[in-house]
C-alpha positions as CSV (number, residue, x, y, z in Angstrom):
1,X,5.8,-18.6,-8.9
2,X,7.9,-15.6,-7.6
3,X,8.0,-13.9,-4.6
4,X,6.1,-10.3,-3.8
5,X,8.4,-7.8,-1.4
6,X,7.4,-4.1,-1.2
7,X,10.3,-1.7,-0.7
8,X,9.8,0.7,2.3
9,X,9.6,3.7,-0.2
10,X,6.9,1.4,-2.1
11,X,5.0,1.7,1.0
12,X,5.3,4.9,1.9
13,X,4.3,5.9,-1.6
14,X,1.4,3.8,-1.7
15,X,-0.1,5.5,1.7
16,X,0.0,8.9,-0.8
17,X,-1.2,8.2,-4.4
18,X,-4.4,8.3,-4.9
19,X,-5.7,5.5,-6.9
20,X,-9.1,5.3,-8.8
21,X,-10.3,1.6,-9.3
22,X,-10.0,1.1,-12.6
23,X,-5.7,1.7,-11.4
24,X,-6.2,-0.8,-8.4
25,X,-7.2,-3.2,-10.5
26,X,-5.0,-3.2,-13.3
27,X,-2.4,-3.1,-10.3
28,X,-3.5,-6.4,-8.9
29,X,-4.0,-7.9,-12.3
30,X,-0.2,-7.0,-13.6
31,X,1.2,-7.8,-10.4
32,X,-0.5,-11.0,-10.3
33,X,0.8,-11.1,-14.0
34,X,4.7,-10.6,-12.8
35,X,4.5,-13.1,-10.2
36,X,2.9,-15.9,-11.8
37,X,6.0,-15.0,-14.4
38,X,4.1,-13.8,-18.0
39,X,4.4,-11.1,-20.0
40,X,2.0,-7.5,-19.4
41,X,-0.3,-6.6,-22.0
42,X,0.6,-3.6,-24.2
43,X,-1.3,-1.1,-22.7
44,X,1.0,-1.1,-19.5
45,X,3.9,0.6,-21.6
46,X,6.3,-2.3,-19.6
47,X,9.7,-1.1,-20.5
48,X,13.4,-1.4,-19.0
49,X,15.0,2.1,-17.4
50,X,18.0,3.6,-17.8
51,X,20.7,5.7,-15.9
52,X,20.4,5.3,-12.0
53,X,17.5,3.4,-12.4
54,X,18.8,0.7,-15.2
55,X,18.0,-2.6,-12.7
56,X,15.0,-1.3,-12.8
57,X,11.3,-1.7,-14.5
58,X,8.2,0.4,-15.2
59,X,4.7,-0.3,-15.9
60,X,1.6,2.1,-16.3
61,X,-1.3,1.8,-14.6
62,X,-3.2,4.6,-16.9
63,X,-2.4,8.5,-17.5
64,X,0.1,9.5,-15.2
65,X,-0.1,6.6,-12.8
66,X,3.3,4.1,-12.6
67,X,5.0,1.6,-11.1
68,X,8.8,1.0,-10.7
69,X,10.0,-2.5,-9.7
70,X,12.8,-5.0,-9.6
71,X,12.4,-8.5,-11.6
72,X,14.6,-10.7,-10.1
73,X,14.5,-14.8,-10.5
74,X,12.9,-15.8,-8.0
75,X,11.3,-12.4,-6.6
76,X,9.5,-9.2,-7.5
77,X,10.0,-5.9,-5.3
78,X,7.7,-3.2,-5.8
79,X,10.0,0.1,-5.5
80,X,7.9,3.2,-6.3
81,X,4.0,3.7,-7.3
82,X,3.2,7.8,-8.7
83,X,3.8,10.4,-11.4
84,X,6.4,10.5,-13.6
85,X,6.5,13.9,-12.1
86,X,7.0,12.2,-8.3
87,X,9.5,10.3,-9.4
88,X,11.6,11.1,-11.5
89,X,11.8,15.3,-10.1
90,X,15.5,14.8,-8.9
91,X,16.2,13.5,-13.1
């Protein structure tokens, strides 16, 4: 099983977004996914970035609601939870 960290922008992110809980949960149940190292359903749009970003991941969480992280081996950091908007405005 991997490891969880949340990034400090992760956090501060997190304080802001506003999540219904129909988002929560699908956030706990892909997370839990990641870390217990199998694949995300469909629906989550999991994809690979590119650019600045390219080490990076994204998943959905439903409309405009996503996450960016890091898989690594033995780890999982959470970097970013909002818009597309939110986060990707300097792009």
């Amino acid at each position: 099983m991997r490891r969880l960290y949340r990034h400090k922008q992760f956090k501060k992110d997190f304080a802001k977004v506003r999540l219904s809980d129909p988002h929560m949960e699908k956030l706990f149940l892909y997370v839990g996914s990641l870390l217990e190292e199998k694949s995300l359903p469909h629906e989550s749009r999991d994809h690979a970035l590119t650019g600045e970003w390219s080490d990076f991941r994204e998943f959905h969480l439903g409309g405009d609601v996503l996450v960016i992280y890091k898989l690594e081996q033995s780890s999982i950091c959470l970097s970013r939870i909002g818009s597309h908007a939110q986060l990707f405005k300097s792009m």
